[in-house]
Structure formats: structure tokens, C-alpha cells
C-alpha positions in Angstrom: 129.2 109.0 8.7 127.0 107.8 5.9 123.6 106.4 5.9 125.4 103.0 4.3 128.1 103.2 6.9 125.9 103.6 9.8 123.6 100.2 8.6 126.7 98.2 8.5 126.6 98.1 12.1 123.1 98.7 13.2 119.8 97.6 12.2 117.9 100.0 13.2 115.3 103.4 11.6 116.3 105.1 15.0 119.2 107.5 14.6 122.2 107.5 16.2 123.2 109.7 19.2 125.8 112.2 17.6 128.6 113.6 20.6 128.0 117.1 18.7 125.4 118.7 21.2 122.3 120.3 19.6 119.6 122.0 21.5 116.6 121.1 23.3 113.6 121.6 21.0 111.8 125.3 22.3 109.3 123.5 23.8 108.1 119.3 24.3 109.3 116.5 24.9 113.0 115.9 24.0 115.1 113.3 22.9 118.4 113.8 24.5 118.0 114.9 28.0 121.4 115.9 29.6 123.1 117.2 32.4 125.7 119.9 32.5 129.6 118.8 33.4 132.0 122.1 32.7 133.1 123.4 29.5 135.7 121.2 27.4 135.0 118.5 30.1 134.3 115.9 26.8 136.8 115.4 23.7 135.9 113.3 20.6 137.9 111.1 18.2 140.4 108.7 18.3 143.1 111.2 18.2 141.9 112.7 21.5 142.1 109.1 22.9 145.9 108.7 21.3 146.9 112.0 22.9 146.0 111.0 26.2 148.3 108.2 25.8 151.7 110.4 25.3 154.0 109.4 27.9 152.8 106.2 28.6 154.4 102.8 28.2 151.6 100.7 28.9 147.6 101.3 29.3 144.1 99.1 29.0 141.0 99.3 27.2 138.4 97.4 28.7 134.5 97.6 27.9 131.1 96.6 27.5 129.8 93.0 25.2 129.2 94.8 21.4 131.9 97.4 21.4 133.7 97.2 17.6 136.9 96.6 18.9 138.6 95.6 15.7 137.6 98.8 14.4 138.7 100.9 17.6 141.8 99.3 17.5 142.3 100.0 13.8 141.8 103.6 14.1 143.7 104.4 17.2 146.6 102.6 16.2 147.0 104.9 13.2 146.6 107.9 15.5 149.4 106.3 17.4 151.7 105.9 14.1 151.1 109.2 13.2 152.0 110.4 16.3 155.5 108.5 15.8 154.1 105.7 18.5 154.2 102.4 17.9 151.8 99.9 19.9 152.0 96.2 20.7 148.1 95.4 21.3 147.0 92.4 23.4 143.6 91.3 22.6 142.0 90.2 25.8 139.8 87.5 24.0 142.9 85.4 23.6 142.8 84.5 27.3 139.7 83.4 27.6 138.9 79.4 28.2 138.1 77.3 25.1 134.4 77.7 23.6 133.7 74.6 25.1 134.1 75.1 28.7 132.1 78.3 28.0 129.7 76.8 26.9 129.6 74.6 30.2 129.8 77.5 32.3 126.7 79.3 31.1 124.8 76.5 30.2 122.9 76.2 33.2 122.0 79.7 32.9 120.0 79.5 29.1 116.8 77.8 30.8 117.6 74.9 28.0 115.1 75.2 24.6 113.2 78.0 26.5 113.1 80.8 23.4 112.6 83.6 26.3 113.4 82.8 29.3 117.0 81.6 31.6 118.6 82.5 34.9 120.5 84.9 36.5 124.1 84.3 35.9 126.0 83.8 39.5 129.8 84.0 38.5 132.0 87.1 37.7 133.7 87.8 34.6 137.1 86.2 35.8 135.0 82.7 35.3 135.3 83.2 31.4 139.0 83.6 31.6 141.9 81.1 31.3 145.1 81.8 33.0 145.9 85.6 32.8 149.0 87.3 31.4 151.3 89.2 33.4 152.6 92.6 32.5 154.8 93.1 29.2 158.1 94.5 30.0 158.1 96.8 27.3 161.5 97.7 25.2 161.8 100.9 23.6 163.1 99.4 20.5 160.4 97.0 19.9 157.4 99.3 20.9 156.6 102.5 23.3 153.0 101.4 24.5 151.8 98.0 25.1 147.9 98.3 25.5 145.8 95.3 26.8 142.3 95.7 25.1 138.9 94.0 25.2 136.2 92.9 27.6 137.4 92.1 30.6 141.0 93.1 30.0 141.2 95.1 33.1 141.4 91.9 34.6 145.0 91.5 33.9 145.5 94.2 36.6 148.5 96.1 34.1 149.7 99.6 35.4 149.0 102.7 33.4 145.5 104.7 32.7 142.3 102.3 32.3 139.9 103.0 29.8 136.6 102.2 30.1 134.4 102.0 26.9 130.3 101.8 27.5 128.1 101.3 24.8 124.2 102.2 25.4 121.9 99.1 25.7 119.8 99.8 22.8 122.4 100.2 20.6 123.8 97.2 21.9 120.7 95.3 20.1 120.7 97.5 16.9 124.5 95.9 16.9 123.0 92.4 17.3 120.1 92.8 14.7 122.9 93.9 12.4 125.2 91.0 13.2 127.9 92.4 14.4 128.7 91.2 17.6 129.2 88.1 19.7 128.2 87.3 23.4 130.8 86.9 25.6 133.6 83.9 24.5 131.2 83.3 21.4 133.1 82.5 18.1 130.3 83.6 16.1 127.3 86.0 16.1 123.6 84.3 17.4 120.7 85.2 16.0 119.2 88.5 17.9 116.5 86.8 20.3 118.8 83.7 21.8 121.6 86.2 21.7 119.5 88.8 24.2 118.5 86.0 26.2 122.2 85.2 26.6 123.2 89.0 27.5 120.2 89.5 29.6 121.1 86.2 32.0 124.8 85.7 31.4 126.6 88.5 30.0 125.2 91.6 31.6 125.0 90.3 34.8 129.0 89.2 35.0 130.1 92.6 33.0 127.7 94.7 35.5 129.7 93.3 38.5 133.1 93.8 36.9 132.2 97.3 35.9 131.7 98.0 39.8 134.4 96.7 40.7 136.8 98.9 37.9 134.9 101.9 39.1 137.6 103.0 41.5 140.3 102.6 39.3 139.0 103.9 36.1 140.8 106.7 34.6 139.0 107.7 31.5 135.0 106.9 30.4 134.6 106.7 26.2 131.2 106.3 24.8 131.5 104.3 21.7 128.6 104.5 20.3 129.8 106.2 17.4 132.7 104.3 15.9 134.1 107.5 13.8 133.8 110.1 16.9 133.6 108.2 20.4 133.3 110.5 23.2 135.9 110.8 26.6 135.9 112.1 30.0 138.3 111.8 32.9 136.8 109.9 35.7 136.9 112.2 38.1 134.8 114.7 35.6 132.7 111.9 35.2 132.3 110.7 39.1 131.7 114.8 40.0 128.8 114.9 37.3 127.2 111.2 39.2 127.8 113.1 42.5 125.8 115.9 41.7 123.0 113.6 39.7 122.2 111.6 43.0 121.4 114.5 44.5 119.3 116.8 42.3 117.2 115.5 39.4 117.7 113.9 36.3 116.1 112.1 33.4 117.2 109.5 31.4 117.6 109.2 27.9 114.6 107.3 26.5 114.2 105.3 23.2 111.7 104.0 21.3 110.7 100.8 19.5 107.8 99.7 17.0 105.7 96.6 18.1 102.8 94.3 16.1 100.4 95.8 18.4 101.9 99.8 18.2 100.5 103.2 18.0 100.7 106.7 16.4 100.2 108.5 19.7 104.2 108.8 20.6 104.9 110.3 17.2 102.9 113.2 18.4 104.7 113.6 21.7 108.1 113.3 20.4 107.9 114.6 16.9 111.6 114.1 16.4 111.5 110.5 16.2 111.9 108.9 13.1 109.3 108.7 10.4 110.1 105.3 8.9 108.6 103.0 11.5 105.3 101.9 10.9 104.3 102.7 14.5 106.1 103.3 18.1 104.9 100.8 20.8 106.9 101.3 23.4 109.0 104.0 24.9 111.6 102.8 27.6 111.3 106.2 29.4 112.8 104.7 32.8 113.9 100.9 32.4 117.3 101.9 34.1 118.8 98.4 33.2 118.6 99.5 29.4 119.0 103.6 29.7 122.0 105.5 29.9 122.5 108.9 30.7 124.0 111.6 29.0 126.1 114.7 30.0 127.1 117.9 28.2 129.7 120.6 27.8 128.0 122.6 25.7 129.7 121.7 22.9 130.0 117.6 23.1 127.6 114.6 24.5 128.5 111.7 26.3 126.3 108.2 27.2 127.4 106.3 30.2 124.9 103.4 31.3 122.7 103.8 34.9 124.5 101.9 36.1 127.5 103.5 36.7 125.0 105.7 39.1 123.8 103.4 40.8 127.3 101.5 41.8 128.5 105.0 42.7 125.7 106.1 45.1 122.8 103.4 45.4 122.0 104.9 48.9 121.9 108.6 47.4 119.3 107.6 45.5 117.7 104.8 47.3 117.9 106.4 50.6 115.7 103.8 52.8 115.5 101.4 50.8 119.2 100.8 49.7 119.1 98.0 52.2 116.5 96.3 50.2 117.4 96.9 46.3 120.7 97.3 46.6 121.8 98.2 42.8 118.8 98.2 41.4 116.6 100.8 40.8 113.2 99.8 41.9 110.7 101.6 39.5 110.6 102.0 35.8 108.0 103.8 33.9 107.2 102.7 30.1 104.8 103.9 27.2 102.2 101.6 25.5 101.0 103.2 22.6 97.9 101.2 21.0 96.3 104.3 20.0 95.2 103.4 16.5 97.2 100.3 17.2 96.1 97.2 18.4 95.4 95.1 21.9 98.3 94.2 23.9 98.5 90.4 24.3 96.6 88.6 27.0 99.3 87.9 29.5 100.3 87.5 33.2 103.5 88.3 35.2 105.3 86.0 37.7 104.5 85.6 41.4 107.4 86.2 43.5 108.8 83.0 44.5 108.2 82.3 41.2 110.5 84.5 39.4 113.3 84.4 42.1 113.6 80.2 42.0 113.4 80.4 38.1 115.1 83.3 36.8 116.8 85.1 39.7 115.4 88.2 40.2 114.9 89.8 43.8 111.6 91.0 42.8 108.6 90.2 40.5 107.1 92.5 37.7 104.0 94.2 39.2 102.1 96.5 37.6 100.1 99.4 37.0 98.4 100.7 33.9 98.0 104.8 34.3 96.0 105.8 31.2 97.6 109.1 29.8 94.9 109.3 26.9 92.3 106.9 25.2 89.2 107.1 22.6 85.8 106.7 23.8 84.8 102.7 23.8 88.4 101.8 24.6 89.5 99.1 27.1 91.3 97.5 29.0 91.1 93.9 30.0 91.9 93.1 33.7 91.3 89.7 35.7 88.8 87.2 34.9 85.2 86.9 34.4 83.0 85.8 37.5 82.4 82.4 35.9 85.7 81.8 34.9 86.2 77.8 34.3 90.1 77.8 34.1 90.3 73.8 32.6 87.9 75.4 30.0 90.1 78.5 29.7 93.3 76.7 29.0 91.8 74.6 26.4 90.7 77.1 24.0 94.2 78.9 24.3 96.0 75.7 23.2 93.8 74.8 20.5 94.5 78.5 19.2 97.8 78.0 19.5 98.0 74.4 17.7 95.6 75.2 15.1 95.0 79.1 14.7 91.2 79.7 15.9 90.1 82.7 17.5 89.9 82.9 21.3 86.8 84.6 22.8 88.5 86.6 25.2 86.2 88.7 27.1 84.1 85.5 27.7 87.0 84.7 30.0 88.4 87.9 30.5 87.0 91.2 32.4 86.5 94.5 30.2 86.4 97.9 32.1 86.6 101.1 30.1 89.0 102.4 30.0 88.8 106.4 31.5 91.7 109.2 31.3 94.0 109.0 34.6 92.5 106.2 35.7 95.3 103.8 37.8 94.4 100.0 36.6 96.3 97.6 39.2 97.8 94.8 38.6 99.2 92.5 41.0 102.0 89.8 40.0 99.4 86.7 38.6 96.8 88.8 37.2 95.8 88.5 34.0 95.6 91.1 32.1 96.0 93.9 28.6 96.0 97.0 27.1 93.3 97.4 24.3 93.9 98.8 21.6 92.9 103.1 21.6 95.0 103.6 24.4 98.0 105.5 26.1 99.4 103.6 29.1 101.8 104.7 31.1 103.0 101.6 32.6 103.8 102.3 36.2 105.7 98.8 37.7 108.6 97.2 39.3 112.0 97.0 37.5 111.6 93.6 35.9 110.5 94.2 32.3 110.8 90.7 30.3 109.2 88.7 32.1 105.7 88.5 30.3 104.0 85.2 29.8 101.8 85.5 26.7 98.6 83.3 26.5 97.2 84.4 23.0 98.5 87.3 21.2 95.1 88.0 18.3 97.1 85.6 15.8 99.3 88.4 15.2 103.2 88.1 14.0 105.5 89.9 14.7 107.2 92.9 12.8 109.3 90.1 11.4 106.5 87.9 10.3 106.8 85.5 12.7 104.6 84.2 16.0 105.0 85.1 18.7 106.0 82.8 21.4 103.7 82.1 23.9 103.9 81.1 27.2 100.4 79.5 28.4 102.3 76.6 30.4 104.0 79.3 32.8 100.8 81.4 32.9 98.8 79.3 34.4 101.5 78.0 37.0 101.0 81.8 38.0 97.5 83.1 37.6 95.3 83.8 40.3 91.8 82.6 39.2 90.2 84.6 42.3 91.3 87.8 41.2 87.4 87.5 39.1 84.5 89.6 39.0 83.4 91.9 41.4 86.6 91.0 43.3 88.4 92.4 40.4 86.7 95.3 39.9 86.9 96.8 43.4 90.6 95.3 43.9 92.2 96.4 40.6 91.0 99.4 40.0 92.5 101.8 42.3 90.0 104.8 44.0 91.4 108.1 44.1 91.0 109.8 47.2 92.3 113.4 48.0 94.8 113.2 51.0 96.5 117.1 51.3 95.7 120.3 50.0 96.5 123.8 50.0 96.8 127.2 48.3 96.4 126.2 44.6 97.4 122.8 45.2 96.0 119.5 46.2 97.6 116.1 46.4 95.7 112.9 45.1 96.2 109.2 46.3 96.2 106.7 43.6 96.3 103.4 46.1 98.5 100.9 44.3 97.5 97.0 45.3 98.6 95.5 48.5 101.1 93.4 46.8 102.8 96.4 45.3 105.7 97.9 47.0 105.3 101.4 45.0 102.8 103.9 46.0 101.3 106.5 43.8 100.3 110.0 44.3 99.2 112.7 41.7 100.0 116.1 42.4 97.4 118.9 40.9 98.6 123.1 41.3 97.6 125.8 39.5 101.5 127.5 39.8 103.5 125.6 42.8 104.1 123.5 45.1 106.6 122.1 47.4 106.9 117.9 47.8 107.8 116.7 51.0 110.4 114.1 51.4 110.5 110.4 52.7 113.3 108.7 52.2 112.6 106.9 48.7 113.2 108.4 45.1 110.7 109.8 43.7 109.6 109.1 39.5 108.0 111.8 38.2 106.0 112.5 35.2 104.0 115.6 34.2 100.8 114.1 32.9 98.7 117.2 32.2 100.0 120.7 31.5 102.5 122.3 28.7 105.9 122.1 31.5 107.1 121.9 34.6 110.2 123.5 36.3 112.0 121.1 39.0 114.1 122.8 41.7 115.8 119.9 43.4 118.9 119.8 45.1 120.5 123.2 44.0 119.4 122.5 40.4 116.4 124.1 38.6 115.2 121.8 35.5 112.7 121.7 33.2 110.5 119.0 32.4 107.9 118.4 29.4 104.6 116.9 29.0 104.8 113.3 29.1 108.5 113.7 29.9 109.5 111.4 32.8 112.3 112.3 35.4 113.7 111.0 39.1 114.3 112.6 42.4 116.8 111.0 44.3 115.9 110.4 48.2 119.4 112.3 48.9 117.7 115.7 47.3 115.1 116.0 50.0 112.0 118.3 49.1 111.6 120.0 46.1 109.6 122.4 44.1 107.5 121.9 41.1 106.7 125.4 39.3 103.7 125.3 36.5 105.3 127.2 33.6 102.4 126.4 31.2 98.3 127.6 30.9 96.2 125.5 33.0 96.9 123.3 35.8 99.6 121.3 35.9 99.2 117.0 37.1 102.4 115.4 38.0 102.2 111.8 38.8 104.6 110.5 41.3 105.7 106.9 42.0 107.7 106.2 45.4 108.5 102.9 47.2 106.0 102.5 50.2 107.4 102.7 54.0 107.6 99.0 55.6 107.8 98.1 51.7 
């Protein structure tokens, strides 16, 4: 595919995930983590897809919002003529309601002129659909395969094999930014921001529940990704390689995204990425609601999104706390890379009751800032001053915001310096941000949008324009007590050794009494076996070259700054140092009682 090609349809300097496999790089961090299925488990190309059609009379393509399904359908059909087939398609978007009782439906879901910020959609998929058809009785002299295609078109419950075609989150947006997709019913393609607002709250939500429910019957997984060669696997393939992932290790793929406020440092751990960017801010290393995970054969790659692991085996994973989190995974771990970038904005996250009566999330986004590197006079800016005077506070962020003048922030706001595996907590309602100089590994709760900005520098963004800020839901959230010493000896966790042993010692990073994660460093010269208890583990090596993992009758290994997960269903496992030095891993784990 050519450069030109490939911009038609993405937006994007990151490159697209080719199914031909290439190998890790000898040593650091790598882009495209797998895991192993057997040999000639994948095939690629639309031909592959038409072959596995012979015989049939009538099959369905369903999929995820921001597949190119005029172009899939395009280039299987020829297959299908050339193989002397001819098709009758049926385009599942013709049975959906009318745009304007779409509109209706998800309406009260958009949190009205918000530019951020709705609600967790409550219905299923069927609610976007209009009467359904029933199956075509198909004549031989007419046409040999009648095929049912589109989102949601598993819905018409039609015999035959059931294709299911995923499409990786992040390319998902490079898709919007291009302007090539629609939301779900849409006659035309938003802008990017509203139209991730509308996936985030409405679409996902209703396509993530469907896809559960398909699970069972699915026949054959495609990655789509790449239009010219998508990827396919038989279920059961696919279902054997999420068995044996819930009970070993395994690491997601990660991806990358510049920011206003981004860094150089990531470029240095992952010197594959692309050049063009003028920075990399973040690095969604675990934000399972946007990751995928890919397998190999040795010859071909395949994405799926996390979430087919998590409907498959939630209480592999989750082990004790399946009860609580039921498909979601509970802990994400994120780079912010200010290192000759600039500060983070000054922001807050929402309490609990908060963010469950306003956008519908089961839990709130709390924190931690875990600094993996940072220059000498760096900072980071966590809860408020002990003469805080929040009226005054408030006042000097709005007039910034209405008229552009500079905000004093550290006469409001609490500096600390910022030191080298230090753990900076912070508790849902606290104000706080990265400066700029520094590595965080962000250590927090799933729930990853929900940041209420109160000034941002007077930066714009990479686009040129502001930012939006939030200062009205801020300070419906902040915790004003969280101030001086109060905030020094309560969000700033102490490390205390709790185990040790022969070349080994295990270090307690106390998280806040608010958070429902835990953290514990782990510090051996060349091994050391990790207990189980019942909660998934997320791991990152945070000093050495690599680690190898030995979980679950797999042995894997694992990077600097690399980032991987235990399920609770492997049990204990071994870390082996295979690097100079000592080796720190930090760990991450949901609490007991939590």
C-alpha cells in the first residue's frame, strides 16, 4: 500500500500494523508484542476470506463502528466473481430507524453542548434497528451466497459462518481524523472530538455488549485494519489463544500520541516510533478500553480488541475481584513524557458519586504519578497551598480564561520535587500536574478521559486551538483540605521495605486510602518468585536492561519500560534478571476488601 493510499483513510505519522510478522528488535522495548497461536493459524487477503465461503449459501459479516465496509465489500465480491460466485449483499445499515429517531435515542447520552463530556449509553445495539429482515431463500439461478454485512448485522440471526471484523481503537480515530467514518446510524462524518465523545458514550458501549453476546457463535475473527490484507482466524484458534492468555502473561500492544505539552524521552525508549511527530506525550501502555492484542504464527499478525479477553474469562483474570469489575479491567498504566516538554495542565479528577451520576462509570479515575526519570529542579505540582483561598482561586482562573493572563500557580498550588521512583498520590479531587522535565508513569484506575482542566499555560493545542477547560466541574470536585502539610505527608507515598530474601527485597509503595490498587516494587539481583493473591498483577520493569516472566507454563520476556499483566488465574510466578545490575519491577494489584 502506498504512502497516498494509506492517508486516504488515516490521519496519522504512526504507521500502520502490517499482518506480515517481523521480529522483535534484539533488545528494548518493542512495538508489537504478540503471543504465539500454531503455525498457519492466520491467513490474509480477501481471497482467503472468499475461500472460506465455498459451499455456502448464505453467511454474515458483522463488525466494529469505522470498518471500510464499502471497500471490503468491493474487494471480496470480486474474489467471489472470480471464483465463479455470485453474491447478493445485504447492507445492514438499511435496517436501521430513520436519523431522526437516532438522534432521539442517543441524545440523552451527548451531555448536551458539553465539548468533552456525556453518559454511559444504557441500550443495546438492537435499539438502533428498525424491524429486521428475515432470511433470503436463496435461488441458485439468481445468486449462490446471500451475505448480510455491516455493524450489527449479526442481529438478523441468518444461518451460515459469522464473521466478525475488529478494528483497533487507535486506528479507529486515525479513521475519524481522516474522515472516513460515521458513528453509528450517522449519515455523515462529525468532526473528530464530538465524534469520540459520541463513540466513547454511545457507540462503544452498545457494540461492546453486542460483541459479547456474538462471542459464542462467531466463526471466524478478521482484523481489518489493513484494507488491502485483513487478517483471519477461526474462532476456535482464536478462543484457544484467549484461554491460554488468561492464564500466563501477556502485554498489550501500546501506541503513542504527541500532545502540546510532550516530550523526547519516549523516542529513546522506543526508537522505532516514528520521526515526524514533534514530540510523544503519551503512551497508552495498558488503557485496555483502547488496546488490542495481537497474536502470531510466525509468519502473519492479527489485532483483536481486550475485550474479547475480558468477555471470554473476566474471572481468569480478575480472580477476586470479578465480582466487583465485572468486564473491566481495573488498572491501566500510561506514559507522560514532559521531558524537554512542557507542564501537564492544572487539573483534577472526579469524586466517585460524581462520575457515576454524571457519566456512568463504576469507578472514578484515581491516580498515581511514579516518576521513571526527571532533571534536577523538576516538579510536580500536587494539592494546594496551606493558605489556599478557593473564591480567590477560582477568580484568577476565569479571568485567564476570558481574557488570557497568566495564572500564578504555585501561589495556589503545592510544588514538591520531583525525585526518581518516587510514588506521588493522588486521590480522586486532588488537584494536581506533571511539570515539565519529567517521566511519569501514570499508575491509576481504568477511567482515562475524565480530566477537568483549570488552566492549561495558554497553550493550544497541536491543532492551534484552546483547549477546553473545565474549571466549573473542578471545583464541584476538589478537595480544598487536601493543603499543605496535609498534602505533603498524605500524597506522597513512604516506602517502606515489607519482605526480603536471598538477593531480593520487596518494597511497599502505600497507595492513598481512597485508592483500590496497591503498589509494590520488587528489587533482585537475579530472581525471585511473586506470591499470589487473587488479583492481576501489572507489571513494569522500571530499572534494569530485561526481565524474563515464567507464568503459567509460559516463559516471556519483558523490556525496560515495557509494561505487561499477570492474570490472578496464573498464580505465582518468576521474574529472572537477564540484564547487568539489579533489576526494579513495579507491581500494581487491586487491594483485599478493595
Amino acid at each position: 500500500m502506498s504512502e497516498a493510499t494509506e492517508r486516504r483513510f488515516r490521519h496519522t505519522e504512526q504507521r500502520l500494523m502490517r499482518s506480515e510478522a517481523t521480529g522483535a528488535p534484539s533488545n528494548g522495548y518493542h512495538l508489537y508484542p504478540t503471543h504465539p497461536v500454531p503455525e498457519g493459524s492466520i491467513s490474509v487477503g480477501h481471497r482467503r476470506i472468499a475461500e472460506l465461503l465455498q459451499g455456502q449459501t448464505v453467511a454474515t459479516f458483522d463488525g466494529y463502528v469505522g470498518v471500510l465496509w464499502d471497500e471490503f465489500r468491493a474487494r471480496l465480491d470480486a474474489e467471489l466473481a472470480a471464483m465463479g460466485i455470485q453474491a447478493e449483499w445485504h447492507d445492514a445499515s438499511d435496517w436501521l430507524r430513520g436519523t431522526d429517531e437516532i438522534d432521539q435515542l442517543v441524545e440523552p447520552f451527548l451531555g448536551g453542548d458539553d465539548p468533552l463530556f456525556g453518559t454511559r449509553f444504557s441500550g443495546t445495539l438492537a435499539n438502533f434497528f428498525a424491524e429486521l429482515p428475515g432470511e433470503p431463500t436463496v435461488n441458485a439461478g439468481a445468486a449462490c451466497l446471500a451475505i448480510a454485512y455491516g455493524c450489527g448485522a449479526a442481529l438478523a440471526e441468518w444461518s451460515g459462518p459469522l464473521f466478525y471484523l475488529d478494528l483497533p481503537k487507535n486506528e479507529l480515530q486515525f479513521r475519524s481524523r481522516a474522515g472516513v467514518v460515521r458513528n453509528l446510524g450517522a449519515t455523515s462524518a462529525a468532526p473528530p472530538k464530538p465524534q469520540y465523545k459520541r463513540f466513547y458514550f454511545v457507540d462503544w458501549p452498545a457494540l461492546n455488549r453486542h460483541k459479547r453476546d456474538l462471542a459464542p457463535r462467531l466463526t471466524w475473527l478478521v482484523d481489518e485494519q489493513d484494507p488491502d490484507a485483513p487478517a483471519v482466524i477461526a474462532a476456535e484458534t482464536f478462543r484457544d489463544a484467549l484461554r491460554e492468555q488468561a492464564t500466563s502473561v501477556f502485554r498489550v500492544r501500546p501506541w503513542f500520541e504527541p500532545g502540546p505539552w510532550g516530550g523526547q524521552w519516549l523516542r529513546e525508549l522506543a526508537p522505532e516510533l516514528p520521526g515526524e511527530p514533534p514530540n510523544y506525550a503519551w503512551s497508552f501502555e495498558l488503557i485496555v478500553p483502547e488496546n488490542g492484542l495481537v497474536i502470531c504464527d510466525g509468519a502473519s499478525r492479527l489485532e483483536f480488541s481486550f475485550d474479547w479477553l475480558m468477555h471470554a474469562h473476566h474471572r481468569e483474570v480478575l480472580g477476586r475481584c470479578a465480582d466487583r469489575f465485572g468486564f473491566e479491567f481495573p488498572i491501566r498504566f500510561d506514559y507522560l513524557d514532559t521531558m524537554d516538554g512542557g507542564n501537564l495542565s492544572v487539573q483534577c479528577h472526579p469524586r466517585p458519586d460524581y462520575i457515576r451520576k454524571q457519566f456512568g462509570e463504576l469507578f472514578t479515575q484515581d491516580e498515581c504519578y511514579y516518576l521513571m526519570d526527571c532533571r534536577p529542579g523538576a516538579k510536580v505540582f500536587l494539592g494546594f497551598q496551606p493558605d489556599i483561598d478557593p473564591d480567590a482561586f477560582r477568580k484568577e482562573l476565569e479571568h485567564s480564561r476570558e481574557t488570557g493572563a497568566e495564572v500564578d500557580v504555585e501561589r495556589h498550588v503545592r510544588p514538591h520535587p520531583a525525585e526518581k521512583h518516587g510514588l506521588y498520590l493522588i486521590p480522586s479531587g486532588t488537584v494536581h500536574c506533571s511539570g515539565a522535565d519529567c517521566v511519569v508513569l501514570e499508575i491509576s484506575a481504568t477511567p482515562y478521559i475524565f480530566t477537568f482542566k483549570m488552566y492549561d499555560w495558554l497553550r493550544l493545542d497541536l491543532e492551534g486551538k484552546p483547549r477546553p477547560l473545565n474549571i466549573e466541574r473542578a471545583y464541584a470536585n476538589l478537595d480544598f483540605g487536601r493543603r499543605g502539610q496535609r498534602a505533603d505527608t498524605e500524597l506522597i507515598s513512604q516506602h517502606a521495605e515489607i519482605d526480603r530474601g536471598d538477593g531480593w527485597r520487596i518494597v511497599h509503595l502505600p497507595t492513598h486510602a481512597e485508592h483500590f490498587y496497591d503498589v509494590h516494587r520488587v528489587e533482585f539481583s537475579e530472581a525471585v518468585e511473586v506470591g499470589a493473591d487473587g488479583s492481576p498483577h501489572v507489571l513494569m520493569l522500571v530499572e534494569g536492561e530485561a526481565v524474563e516472566v515464567e507464568a503459567g507454563g509460559r516463559s516471556v520476556r519483558y523490556a525496560y519500560g515495557e509494561t505487561f499483566v499477570v492474570p490472578a488465574a496464573a498464580g505465582s510466578y518468576r521474574l529472572v534478571n537477564v540484564g547487568d545490575g539489579e533489576a526494579r519491577v513495579i507491581k500494581a494489584f487491586v487491594k483485599h476488601g478493595a
